[in-house]
ZADO-1210 file (C-alpha; in nm, 4 decimals, padded with zeros to 6 digits):
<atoms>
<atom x="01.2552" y="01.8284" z="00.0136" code="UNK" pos="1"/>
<atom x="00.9234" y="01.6589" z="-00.0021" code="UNK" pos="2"/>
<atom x="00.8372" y="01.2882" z="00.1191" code="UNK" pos="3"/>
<atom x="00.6373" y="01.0329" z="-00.0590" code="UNK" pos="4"/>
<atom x="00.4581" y="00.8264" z="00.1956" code="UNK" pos="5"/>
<atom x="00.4097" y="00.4636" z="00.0949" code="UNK" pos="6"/>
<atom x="00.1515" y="00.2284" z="00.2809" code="UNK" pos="7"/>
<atom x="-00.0605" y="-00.0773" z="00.2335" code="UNK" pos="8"/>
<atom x="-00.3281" y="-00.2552" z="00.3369" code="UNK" pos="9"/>
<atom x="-00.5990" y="-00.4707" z="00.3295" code="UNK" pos="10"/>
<atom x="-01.0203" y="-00.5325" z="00.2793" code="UNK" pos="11"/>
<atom x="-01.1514" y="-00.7754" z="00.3768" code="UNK" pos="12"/>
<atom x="-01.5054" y="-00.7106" z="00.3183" code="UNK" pos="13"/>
<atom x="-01.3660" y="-00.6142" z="-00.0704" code="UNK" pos="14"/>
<atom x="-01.5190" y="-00.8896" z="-00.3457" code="UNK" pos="15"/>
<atom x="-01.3026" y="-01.1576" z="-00.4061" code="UNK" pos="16"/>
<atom x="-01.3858" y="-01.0842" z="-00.7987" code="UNK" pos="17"/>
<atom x="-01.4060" y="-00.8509" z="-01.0704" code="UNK" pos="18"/>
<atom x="-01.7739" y="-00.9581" z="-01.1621" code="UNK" pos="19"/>
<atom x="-01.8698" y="-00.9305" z="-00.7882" code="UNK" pos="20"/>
<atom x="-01.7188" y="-00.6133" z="-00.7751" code="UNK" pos="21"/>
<atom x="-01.9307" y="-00.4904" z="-01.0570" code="UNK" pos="22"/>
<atom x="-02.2429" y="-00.5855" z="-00.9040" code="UNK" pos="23"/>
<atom x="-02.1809" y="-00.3221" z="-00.6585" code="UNK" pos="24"/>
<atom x="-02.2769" y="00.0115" z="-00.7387" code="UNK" pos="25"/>
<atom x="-02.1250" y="00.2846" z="-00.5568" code="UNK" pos="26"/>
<atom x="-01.9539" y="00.1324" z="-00.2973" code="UNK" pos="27"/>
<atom x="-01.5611" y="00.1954" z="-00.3466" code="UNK" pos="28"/>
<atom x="-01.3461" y="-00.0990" z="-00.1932" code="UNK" pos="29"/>
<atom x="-00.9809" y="00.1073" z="-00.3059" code="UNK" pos="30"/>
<atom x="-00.8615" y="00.2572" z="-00.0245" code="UNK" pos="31"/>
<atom x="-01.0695" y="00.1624" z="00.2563" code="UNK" pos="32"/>
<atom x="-00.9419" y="-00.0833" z="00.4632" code="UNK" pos="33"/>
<atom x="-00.7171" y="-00.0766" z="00.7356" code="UNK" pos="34"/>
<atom x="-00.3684" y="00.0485" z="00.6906" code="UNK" pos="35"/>
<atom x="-00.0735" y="-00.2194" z="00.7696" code="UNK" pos="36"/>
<atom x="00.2461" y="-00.1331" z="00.7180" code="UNK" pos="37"/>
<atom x="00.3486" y="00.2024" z="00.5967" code="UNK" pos="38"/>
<atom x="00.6946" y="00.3642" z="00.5029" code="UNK" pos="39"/>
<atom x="00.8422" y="00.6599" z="00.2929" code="UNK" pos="40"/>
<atom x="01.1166" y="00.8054" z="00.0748" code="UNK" pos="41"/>
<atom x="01.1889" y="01.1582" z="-00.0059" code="UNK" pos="42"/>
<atom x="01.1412" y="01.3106" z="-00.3530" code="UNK" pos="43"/>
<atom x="01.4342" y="01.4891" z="-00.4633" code="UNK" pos="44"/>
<atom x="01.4283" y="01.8398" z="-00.6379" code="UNK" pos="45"/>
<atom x="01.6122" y="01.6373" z="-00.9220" code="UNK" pos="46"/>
<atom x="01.3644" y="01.3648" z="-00.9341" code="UNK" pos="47"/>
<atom x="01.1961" y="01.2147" z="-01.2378" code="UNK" pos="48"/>
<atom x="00.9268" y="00.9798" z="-01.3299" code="UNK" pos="49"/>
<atom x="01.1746" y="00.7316" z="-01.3906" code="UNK" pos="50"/>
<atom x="01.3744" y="00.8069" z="-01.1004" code="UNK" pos="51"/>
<atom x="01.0486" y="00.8142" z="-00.8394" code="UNK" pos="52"/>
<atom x="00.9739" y="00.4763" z="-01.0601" code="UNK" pos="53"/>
<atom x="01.2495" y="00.3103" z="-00.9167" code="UNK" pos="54"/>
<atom x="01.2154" y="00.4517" z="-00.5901" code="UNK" pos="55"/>
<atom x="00.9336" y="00.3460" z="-00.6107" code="UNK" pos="56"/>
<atom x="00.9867" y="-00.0097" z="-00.7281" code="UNK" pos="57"/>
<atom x="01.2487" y="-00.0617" z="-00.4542" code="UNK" pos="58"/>
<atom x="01.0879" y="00.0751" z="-00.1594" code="UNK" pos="59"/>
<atom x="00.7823" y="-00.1941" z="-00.2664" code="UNK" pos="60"/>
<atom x="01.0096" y="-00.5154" z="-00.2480" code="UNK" pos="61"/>
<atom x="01.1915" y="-00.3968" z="00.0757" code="UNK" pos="62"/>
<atom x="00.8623" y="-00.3012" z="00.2111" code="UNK" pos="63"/>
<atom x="00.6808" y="-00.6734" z="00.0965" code="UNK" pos="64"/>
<atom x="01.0263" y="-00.8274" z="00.2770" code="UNK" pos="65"/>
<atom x="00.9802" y="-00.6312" z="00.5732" code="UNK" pos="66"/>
<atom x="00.6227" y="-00.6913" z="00.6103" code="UNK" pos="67"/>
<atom x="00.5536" y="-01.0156" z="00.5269" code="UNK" pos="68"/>
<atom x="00.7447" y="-01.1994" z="00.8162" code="UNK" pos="69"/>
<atom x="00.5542" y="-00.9902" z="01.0513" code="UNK" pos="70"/>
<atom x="00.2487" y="-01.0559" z="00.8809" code="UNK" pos="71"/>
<atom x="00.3391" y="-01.4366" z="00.9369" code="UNK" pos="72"/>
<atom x="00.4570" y="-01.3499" z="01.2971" code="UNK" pos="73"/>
<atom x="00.0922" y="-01.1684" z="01.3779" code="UNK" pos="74"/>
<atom x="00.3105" y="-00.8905" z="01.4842" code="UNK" pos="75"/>
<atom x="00.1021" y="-00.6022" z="01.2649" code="UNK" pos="76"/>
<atom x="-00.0653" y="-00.3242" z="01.4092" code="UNK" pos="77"/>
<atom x="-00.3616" y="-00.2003" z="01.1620" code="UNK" pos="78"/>
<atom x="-00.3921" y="00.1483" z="01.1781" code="UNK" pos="79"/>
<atom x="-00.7753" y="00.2550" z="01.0906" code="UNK" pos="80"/>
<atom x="-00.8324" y="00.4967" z="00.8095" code="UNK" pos="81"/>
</atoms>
């Protein structure tokens, strides 16, 4: 059985808008900020796109309702990339 690992994060040095964002080059602001709350499910042999979809989907929500009262708490610990 494999695992998908599932995390999220945040930049805060990332532009605030699509136009600023375009004004810089080659500077990539996906994926580079610190990591905040992670979790994972595992991908069944039987698994399909629509299946990992709603995996997917549901690990998401419980992850957002897990995070965000630790988030409001300032009980996070970043985790650097």
């Amino acid at each position: 059985m494999q695992v998908c690992k599932v995390s999220f994060g945040i930049n805060l040095k990332s532009p605030k808008r699509w136009e600023d964002a375009k004004k810089v080059n080659e500077r990539s602001y996906v994926d580079d900020g610190d990591i905040l709350y992670t979790s994972e499910i595992p991908i069944e042999q039987d698994d399909t796109n629509t299946t990992l979809f709603n995996k997917l989907s549901d690990l998401s929500l419980n992850m957002l309702l897990e995070f965000l009262p630790k988030l409001f708490n300032d009980d996070i610990n970043p985790i650097k990339q």
